[in-house]
Steps between C-alpha positions, in 0.01 A plus 500: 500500500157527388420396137486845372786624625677130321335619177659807503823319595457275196466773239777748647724198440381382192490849383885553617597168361354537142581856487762435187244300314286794429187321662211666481079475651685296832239387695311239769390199358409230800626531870541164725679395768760247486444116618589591872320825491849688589589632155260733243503348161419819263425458125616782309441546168664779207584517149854606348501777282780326296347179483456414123196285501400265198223535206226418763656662786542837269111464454400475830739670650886486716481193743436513826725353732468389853737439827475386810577715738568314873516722780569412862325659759728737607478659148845312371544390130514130519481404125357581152383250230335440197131455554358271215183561351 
């Protein structure tokens, strides 16, 4: 699996994950591979529609949050996890 076609792995699944969170401008954020170069590690990143963000937040806008998304190479779902900013 070449790294575009784990990119569009990583945001099918994301998208089909977060579906019932009303997520919204899902995209690529940072692509590696893992530590034994068998796994993509895909940043996503999104906002939630119903996220209620605080006095700053409002200001500036919803906040942006990211995952991991780790796919194997043969296009599996492996994990997703908080990425920390």
């Amino acid at each position: 699996m070449d790294v575009k076609e784990a990119v569009r792995s990583a945001l099918t699944y994301a998208a089909d994950l977060f579906a019932d969170q009303q997520i919204d401008d899902l995209c690529l954020e940072e692509v590696q591979r893992d530590e034994y170069g068998k796994d993509w590690c895909i940043t996503v990143g999104f906002t939630r529609r119903g996220a209620r963000p605080g006095a700053m937040q409002a200001v500036l806008g919803l906040p942006r949050v990211y995952k991991v998304v780790r796919v194997s190479s043969d296009g599996a779902l492996r994990s997703v996890t908080n990425r920390e900013v």
